[in-house]
PDB file as gemmi writes it, atoms N, CA and C in Angstrom:
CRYST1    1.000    1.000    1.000  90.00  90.00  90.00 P 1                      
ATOM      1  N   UNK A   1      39.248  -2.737 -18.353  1.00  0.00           N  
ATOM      2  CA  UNK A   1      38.065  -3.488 -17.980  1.00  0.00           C  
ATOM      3  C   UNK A   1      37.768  -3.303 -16.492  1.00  0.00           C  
ATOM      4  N   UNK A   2      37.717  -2.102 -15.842  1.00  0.00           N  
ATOM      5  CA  UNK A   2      37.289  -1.914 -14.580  1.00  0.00           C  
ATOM      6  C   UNK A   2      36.053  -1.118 -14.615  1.00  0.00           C  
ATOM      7  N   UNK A   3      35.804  -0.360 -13.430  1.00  0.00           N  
ATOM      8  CA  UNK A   3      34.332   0.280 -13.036  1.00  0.00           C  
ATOM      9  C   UNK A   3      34.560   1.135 -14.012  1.00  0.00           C  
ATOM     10  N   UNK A   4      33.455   2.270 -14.217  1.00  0.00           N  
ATOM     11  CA  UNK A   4      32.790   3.165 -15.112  1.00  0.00           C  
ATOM     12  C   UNK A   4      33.694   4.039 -14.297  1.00  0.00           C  
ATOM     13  N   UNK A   5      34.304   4.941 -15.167  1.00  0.00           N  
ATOM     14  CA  UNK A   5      34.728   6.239 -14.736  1.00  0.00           C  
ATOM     15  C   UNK A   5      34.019   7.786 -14.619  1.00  0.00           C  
ATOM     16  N   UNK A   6      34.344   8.497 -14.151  1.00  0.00           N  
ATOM     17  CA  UNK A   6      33.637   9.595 -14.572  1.00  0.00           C  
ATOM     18  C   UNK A   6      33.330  10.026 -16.046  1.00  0.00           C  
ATOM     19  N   UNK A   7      34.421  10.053 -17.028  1.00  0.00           N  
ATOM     20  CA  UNK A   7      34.258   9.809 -18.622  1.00  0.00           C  
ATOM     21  C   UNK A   7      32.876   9.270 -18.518  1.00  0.00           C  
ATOM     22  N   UNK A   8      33.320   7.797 -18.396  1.00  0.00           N  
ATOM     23  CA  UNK A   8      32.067   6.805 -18.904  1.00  0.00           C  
ATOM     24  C   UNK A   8      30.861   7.458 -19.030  1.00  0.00           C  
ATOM     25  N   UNK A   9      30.579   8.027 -17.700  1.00  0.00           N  
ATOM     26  CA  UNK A   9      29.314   8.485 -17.133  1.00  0.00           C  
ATOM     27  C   UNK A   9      29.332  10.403 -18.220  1.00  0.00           C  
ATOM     28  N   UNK A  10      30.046  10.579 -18.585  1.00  0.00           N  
ATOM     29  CA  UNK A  10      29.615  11.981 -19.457  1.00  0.00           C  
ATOM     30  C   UNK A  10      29.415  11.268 -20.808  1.00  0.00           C  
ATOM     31  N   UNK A  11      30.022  10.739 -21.268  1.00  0.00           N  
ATOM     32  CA  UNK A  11      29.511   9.974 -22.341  1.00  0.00           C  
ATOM     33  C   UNK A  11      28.312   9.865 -22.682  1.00  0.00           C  
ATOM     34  N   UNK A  12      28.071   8.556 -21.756  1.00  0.00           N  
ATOM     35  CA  UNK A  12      26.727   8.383 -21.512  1.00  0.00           C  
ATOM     36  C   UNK A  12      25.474   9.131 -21.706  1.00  0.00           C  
ATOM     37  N   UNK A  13      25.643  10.126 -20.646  1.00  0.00           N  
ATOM     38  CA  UNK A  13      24.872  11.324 -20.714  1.00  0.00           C  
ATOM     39  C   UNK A  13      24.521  12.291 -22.037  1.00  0.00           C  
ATOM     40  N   UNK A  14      26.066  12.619 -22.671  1.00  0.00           N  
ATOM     41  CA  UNK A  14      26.041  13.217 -23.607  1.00  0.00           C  
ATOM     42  C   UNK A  14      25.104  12.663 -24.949  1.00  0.00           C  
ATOM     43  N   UNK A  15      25.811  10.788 -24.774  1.00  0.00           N  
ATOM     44  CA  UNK A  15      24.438  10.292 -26.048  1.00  0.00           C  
ATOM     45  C   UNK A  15      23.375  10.655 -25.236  1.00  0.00           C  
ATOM     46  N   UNK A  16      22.498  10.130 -24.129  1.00  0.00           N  
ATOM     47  CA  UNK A  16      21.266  10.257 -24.098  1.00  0.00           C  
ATOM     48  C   UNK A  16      20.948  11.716 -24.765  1.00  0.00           C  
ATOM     49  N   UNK A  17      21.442  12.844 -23.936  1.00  0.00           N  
ATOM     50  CA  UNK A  17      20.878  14.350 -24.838  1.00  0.00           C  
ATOM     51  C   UNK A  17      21.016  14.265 -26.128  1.00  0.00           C  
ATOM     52  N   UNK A  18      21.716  13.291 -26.830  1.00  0.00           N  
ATOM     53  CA  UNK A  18      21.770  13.476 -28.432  1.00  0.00           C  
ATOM     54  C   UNK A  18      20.432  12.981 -28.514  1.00  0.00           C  
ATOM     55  N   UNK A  19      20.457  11.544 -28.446  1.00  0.00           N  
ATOM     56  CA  UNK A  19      19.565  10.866 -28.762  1.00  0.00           C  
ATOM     57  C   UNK A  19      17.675  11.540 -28.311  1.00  0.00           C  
ATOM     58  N   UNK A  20      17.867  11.804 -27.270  1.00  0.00           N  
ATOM     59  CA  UNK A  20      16.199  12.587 -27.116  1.00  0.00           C  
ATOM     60  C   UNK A  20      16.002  14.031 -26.965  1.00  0.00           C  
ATOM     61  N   UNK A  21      17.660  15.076 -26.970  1.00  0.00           N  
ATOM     62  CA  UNK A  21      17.268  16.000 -26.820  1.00  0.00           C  
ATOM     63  C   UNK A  21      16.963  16.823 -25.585  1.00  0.00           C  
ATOM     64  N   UNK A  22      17.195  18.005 -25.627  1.00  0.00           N  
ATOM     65  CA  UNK A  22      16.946  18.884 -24.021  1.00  0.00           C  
ATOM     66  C   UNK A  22      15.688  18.962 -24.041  1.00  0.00           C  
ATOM     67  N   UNK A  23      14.705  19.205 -24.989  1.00  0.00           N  
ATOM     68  CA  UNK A  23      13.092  18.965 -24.742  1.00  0.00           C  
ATOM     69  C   UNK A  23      12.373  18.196 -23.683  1.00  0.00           C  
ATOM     70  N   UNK A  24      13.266  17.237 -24.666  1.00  0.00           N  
ATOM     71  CA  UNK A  24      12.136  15.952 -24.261  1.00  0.00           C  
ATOM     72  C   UNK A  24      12.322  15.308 -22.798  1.00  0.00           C  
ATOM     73  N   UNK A  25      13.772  15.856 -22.315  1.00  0.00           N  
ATOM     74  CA  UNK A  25      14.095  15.175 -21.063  1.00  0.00           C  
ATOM     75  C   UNK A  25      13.765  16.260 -19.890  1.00  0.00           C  
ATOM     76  N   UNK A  26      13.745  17.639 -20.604  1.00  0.00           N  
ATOM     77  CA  UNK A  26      13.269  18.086 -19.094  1.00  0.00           C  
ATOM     78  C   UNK A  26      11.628  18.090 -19.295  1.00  0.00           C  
ATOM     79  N   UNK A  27      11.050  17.483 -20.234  1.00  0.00           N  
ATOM     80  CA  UNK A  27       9.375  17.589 -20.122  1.00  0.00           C  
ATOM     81  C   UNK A  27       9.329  16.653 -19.014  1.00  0.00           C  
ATOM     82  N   UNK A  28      10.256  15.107 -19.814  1.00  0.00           N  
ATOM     83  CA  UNK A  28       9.973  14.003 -18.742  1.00  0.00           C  
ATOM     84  C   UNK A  28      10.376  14.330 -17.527  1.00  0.00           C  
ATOM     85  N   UNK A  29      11.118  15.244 -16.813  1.00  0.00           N  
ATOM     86  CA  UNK A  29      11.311  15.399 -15.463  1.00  0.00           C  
ATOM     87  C   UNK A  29      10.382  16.097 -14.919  1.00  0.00           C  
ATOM     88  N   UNK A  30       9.633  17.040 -15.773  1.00  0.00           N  
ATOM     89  CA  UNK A  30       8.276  17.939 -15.212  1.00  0.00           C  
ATOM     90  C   UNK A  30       7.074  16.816 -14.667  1.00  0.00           C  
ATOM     91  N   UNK A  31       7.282  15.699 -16.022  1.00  0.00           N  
ATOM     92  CA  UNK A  31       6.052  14.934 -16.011  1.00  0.00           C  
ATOM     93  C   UNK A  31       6.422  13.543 -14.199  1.00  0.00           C  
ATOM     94  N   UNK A  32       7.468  13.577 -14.081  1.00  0.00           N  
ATOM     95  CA  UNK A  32       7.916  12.960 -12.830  1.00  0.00           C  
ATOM     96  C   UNK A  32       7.815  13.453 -11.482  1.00  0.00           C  
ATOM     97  N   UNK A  33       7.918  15.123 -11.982  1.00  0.00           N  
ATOM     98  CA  UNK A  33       7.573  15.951 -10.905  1.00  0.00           C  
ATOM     99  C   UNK A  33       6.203  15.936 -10.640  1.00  0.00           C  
ATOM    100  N   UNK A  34       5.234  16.320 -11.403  1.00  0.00           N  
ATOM    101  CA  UNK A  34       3.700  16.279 -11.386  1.00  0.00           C  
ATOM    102  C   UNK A  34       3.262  14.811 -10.856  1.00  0.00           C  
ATOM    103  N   UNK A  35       3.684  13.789 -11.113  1.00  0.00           N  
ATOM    104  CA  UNK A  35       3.621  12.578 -10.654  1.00  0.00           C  
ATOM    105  C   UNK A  35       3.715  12.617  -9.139  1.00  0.00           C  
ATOM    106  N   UNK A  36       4.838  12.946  -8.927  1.00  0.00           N  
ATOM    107  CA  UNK A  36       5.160  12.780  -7.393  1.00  0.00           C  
ATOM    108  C   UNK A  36       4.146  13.719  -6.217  1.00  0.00           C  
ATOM    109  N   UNK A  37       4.120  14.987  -7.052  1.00  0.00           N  
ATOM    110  CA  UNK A  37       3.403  15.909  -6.103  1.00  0.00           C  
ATOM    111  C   UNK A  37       1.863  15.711  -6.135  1.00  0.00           C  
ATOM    112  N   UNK A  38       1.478  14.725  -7.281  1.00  0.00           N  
ATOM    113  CA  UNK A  38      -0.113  13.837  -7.136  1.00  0.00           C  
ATOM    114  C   UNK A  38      -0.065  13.176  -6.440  1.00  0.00           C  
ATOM    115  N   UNK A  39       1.065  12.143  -5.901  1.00  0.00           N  
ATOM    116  CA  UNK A  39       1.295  10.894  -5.299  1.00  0.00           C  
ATOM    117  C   UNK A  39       0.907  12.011  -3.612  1.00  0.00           C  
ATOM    118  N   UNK A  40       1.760  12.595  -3.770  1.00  0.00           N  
ATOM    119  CA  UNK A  40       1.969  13.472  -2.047  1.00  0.00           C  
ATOM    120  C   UNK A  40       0.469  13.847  -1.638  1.00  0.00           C  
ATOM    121  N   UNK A  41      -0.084  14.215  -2.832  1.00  0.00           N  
ATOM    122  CA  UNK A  41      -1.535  15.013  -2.575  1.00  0.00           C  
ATOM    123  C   UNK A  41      -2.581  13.920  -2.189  1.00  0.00           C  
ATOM    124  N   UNK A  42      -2.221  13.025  -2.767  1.00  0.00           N  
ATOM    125  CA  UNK A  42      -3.268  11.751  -2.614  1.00  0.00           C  
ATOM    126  C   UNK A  42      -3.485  10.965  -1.143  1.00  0.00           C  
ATOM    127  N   UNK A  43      -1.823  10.665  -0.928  1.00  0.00           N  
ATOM    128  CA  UNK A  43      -1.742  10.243   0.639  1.00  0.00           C  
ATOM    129  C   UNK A  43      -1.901  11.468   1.187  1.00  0.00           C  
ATOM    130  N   UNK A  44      -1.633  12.544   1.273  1.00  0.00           N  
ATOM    131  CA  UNK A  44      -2.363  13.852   2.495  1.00  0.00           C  
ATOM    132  C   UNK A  44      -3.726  13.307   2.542  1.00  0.00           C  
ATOM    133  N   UNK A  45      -4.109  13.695   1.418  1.00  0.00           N  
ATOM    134  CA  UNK A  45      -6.013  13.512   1.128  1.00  0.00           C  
ATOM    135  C   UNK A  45      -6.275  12.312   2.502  1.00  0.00           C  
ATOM    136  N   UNK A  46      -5.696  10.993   2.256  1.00  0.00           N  
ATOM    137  CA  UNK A  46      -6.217   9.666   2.837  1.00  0.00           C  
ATOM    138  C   UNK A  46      -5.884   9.688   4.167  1.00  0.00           C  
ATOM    139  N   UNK A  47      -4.808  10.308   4.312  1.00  0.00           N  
ATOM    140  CA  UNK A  47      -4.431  10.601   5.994  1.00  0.00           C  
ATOM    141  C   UNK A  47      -5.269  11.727   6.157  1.00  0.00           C  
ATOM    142  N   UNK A  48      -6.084  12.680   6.030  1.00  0.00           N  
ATOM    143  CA  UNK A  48      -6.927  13.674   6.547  1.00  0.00           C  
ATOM    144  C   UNK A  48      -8.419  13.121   6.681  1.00  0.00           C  
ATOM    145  N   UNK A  49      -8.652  12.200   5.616  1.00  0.00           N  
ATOM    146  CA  UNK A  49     -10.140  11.767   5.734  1.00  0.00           C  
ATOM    147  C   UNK A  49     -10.178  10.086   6.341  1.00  0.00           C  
ATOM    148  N   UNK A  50      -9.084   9.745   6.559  1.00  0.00           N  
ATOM    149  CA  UNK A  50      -9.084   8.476   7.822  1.00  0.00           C  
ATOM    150  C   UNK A  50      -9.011   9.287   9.083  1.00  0.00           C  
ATOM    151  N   UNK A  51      -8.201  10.387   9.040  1.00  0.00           N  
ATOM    152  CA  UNK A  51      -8.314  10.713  10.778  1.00  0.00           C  
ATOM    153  C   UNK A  51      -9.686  11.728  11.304  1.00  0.00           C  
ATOM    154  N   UNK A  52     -10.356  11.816   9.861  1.00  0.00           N  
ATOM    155  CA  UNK A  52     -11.853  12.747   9.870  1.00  0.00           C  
ATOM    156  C   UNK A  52     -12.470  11.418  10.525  1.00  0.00           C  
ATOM    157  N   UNK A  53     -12.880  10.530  10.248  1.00  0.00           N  
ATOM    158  CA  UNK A  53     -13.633   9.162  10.331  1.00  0.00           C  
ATOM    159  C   UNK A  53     -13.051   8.096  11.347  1.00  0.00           C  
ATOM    160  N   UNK A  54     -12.940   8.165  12.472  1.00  0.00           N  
ATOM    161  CA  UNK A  54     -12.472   7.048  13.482  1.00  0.00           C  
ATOM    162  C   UNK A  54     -13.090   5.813  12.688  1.00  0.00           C  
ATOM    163  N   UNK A  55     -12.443   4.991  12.773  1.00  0.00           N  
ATOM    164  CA  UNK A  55     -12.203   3.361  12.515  1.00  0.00           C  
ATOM    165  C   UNK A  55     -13.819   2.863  13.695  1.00  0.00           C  
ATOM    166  N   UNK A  56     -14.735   1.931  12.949  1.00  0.00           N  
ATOM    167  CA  UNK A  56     -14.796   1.209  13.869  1.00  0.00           C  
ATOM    168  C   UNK A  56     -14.854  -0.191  14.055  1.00  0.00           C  
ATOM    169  N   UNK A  57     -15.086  -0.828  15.285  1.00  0.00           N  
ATOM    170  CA  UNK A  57     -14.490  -2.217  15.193  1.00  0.00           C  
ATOM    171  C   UNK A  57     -15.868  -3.086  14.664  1.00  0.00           C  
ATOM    172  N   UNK A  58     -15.597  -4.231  14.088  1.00  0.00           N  
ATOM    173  CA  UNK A  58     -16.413  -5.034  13.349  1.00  0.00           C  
ATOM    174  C   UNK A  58     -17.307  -5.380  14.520  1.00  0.00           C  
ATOM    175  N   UNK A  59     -16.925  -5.614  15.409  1.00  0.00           N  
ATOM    176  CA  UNK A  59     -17.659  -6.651  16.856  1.00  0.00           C  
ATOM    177  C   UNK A  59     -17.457  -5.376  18.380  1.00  0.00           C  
ATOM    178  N   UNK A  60     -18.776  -5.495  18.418  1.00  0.00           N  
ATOM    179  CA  UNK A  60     -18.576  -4.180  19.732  1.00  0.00           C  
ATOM    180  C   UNK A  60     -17.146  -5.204  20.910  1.00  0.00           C  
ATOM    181  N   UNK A  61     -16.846  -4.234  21.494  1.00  0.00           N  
ATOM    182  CA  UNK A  61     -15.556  -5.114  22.408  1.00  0.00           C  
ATOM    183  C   UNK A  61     -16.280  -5.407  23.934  1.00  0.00           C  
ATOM    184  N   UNK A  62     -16.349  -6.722  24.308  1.00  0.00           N  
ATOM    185  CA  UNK A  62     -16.998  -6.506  25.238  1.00  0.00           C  
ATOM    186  C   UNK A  62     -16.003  -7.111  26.741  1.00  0.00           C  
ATOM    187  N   UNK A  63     -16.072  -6.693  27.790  1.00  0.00           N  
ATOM    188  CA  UNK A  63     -15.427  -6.874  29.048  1.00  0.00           C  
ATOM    189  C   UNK A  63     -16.362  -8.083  29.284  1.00  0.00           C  
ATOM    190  N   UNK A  64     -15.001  -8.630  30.429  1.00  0.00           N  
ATOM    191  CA  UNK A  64     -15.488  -9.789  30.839  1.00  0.00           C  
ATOM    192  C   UNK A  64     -16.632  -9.237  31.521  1.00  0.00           C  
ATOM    193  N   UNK A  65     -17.047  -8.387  32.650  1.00  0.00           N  
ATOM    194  CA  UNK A  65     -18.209  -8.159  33.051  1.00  0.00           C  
ATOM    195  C   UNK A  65     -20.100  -8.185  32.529  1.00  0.00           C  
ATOM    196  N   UNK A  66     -19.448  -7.575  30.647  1.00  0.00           N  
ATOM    197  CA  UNK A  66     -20.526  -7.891  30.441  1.00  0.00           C  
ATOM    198  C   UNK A  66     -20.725  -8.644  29.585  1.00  0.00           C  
ATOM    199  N   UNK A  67     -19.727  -9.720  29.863  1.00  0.00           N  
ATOM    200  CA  UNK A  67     -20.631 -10.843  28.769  1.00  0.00           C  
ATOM    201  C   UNK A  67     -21.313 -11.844  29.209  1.00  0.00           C  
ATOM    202  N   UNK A  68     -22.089 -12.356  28.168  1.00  0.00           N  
ATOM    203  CA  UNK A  68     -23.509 -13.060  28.368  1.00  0.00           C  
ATOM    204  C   UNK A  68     -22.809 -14.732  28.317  1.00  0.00           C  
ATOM    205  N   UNK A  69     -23.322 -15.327  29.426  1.00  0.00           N  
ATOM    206  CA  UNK A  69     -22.943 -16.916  29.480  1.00  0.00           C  
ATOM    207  C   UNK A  69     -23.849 -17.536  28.860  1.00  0.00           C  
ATOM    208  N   UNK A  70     -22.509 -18.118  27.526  1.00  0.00           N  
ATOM    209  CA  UNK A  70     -22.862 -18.904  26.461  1.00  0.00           C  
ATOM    210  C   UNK A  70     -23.688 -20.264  26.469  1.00  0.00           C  
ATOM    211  N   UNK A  71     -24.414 -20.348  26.112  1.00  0.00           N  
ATOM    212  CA  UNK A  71     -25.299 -22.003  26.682  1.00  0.00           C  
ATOM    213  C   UNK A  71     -24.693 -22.931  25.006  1.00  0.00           C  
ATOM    214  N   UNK A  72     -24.621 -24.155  25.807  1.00  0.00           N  
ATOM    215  CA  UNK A  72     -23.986 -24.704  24.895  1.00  0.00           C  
ATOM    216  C   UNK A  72     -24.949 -26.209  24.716  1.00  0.00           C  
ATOM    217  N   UNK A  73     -24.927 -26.285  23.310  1.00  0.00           N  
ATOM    218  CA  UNK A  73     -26.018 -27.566  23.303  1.00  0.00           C  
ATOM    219  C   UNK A  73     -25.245 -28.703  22.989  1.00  0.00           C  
ATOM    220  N   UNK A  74     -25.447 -29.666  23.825  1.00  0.00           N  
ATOM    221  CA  UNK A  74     -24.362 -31.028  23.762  1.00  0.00           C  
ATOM    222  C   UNK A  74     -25.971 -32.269  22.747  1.00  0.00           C  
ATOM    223  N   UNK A  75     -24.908 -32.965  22.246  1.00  0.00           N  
ATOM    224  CA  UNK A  75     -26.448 -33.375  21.086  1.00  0.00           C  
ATOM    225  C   UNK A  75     -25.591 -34.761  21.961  1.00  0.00           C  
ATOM    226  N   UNK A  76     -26.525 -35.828  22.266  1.00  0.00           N  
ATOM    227  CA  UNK A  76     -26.388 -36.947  22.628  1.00  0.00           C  
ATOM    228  C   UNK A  76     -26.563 -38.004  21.066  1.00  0.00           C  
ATOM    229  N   UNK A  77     -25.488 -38.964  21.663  1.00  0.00           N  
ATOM    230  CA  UNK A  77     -25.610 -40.024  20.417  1.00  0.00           C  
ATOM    231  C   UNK A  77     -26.512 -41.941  21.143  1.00  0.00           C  
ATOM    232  N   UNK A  78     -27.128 -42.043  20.446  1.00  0.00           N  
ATOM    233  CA  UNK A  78     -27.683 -43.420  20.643  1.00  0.00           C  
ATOM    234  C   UNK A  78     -27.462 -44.101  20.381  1.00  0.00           C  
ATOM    235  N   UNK A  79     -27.305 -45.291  20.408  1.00  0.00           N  
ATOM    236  CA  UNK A  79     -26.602 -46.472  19.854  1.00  0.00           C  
ATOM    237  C   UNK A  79     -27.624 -47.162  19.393  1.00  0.00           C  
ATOM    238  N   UNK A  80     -27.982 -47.461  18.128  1.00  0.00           N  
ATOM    239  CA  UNK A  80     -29.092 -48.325  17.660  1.00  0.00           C  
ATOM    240  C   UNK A  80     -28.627 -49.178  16.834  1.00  0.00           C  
ATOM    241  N   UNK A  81     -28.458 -50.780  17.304  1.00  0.00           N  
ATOM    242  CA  UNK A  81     -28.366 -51.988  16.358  1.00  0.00           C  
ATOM    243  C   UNK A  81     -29.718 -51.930  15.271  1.00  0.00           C  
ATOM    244  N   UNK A  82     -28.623 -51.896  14.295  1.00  0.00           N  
ATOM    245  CA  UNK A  82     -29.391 -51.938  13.507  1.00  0.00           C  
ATOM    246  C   UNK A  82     -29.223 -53.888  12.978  1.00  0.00           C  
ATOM    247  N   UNK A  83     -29.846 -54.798  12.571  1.00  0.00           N  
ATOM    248  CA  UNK A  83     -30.156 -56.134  12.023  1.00  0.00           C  
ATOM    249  C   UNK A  83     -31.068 -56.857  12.423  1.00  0.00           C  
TER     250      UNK A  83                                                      
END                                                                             
């Protein structure tokens, strides 16, 4: 009752090839491969056409020099008895 031995692990292996076969497992490794090298192609793609297109910012950035002094409207309150 300890760790998996090397045995364990040919075992193992050996059912899986029973069970699905040399076909079917190196298709699925083709089909993992094609996966991955879409995945690679996709992020190239997005890193070439983000660095085609500079970012720009939502709100032009403006220096203290040129900004415009904000006027601010203070609303006065009245006091009216009302009775």
């Amino acid at each position: 009752m300890g760790g998996a031995s090397i045995w364990h692990w040919i075992v193992v292996g050996l059912l899986i090839v029973l069970m699905f076969g040399r076909g079917k497992i190196s298709d699925m490794m083709g089909d993992v491969a094609k996966g991955i090298k879409a995945f690679k192609k996709g992020m190239s793609e997005e890193d070439t056409a983000a660095a085609a297109t500079p970012a720009q910012p939502s709100e032009p950035v403006r220096s203290l020099d040129n900004q415009s002094t904000a006027t601010t409207t203070t609303s006065t309150t009245s006091d009216h008895k009302v009775g």
